[in-house]
C-alpha positions in Angstrom: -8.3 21.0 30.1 -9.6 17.6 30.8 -10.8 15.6 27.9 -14.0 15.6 28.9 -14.9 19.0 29.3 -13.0 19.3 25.9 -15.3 16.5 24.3 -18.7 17.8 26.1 -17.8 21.6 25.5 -17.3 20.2 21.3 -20.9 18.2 21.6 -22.9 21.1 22.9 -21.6 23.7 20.2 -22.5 21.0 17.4 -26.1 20.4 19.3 -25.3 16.6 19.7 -24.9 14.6 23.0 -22.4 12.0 24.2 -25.7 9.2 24.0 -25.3 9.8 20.5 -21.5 9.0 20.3 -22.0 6.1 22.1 -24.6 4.6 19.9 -22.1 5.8 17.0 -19.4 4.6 18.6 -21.1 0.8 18.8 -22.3 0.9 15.0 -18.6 1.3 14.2 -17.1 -0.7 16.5 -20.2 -3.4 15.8 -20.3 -3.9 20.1 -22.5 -2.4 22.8 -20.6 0.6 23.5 -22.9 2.1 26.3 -22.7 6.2 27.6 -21.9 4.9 31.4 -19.0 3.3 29.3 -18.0 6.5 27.5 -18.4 8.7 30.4 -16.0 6.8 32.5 -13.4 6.3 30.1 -13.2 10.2 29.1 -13.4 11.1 32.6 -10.5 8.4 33.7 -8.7 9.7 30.5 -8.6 5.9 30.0 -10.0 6.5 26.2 -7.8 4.9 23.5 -6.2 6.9 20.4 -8.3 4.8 18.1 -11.9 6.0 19.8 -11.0 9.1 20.1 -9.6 9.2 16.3 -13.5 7.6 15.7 -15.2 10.3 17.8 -13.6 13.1 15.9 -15.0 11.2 13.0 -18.2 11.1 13.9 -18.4 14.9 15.3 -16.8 16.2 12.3 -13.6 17.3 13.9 -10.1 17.3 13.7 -8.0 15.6 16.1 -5.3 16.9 17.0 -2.1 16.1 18.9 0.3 19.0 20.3 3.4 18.8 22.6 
């Protein structure tokens, strides 16, 4: 599955919206972090470990690596 149907699919059982990372995603980074910018990079699967490690953090999941 592509990790942004994953990430979406995650979003829409908690009731919260990708906008929302995004502005999350900015507080904790402290730069503009926009949602054309988030919705590229999870649909290139260009995202880094590190914002995905903070997205789970801010939707209250686990991240988790398999093999």
């Amino acid at each position: 599955m592509r990790i942004i149907t994953e990430v979406k699919e995650i979003l829409y059982q908690k009731g919260l919206s990708l906008k929302y990372v995004a502005e999350e995603l900015s507080k904790k980074l402290n730069k503009p972090y926009s949602l054309a910018n988030l919705s590229n990079k999870l649909r290139n699967e260009t995202i880094t470990y590190r914002e995905m490690k903070l997205i789970a953090e801010i939707i209250h999941c686990n991240l988790e690596l398999t093999n």
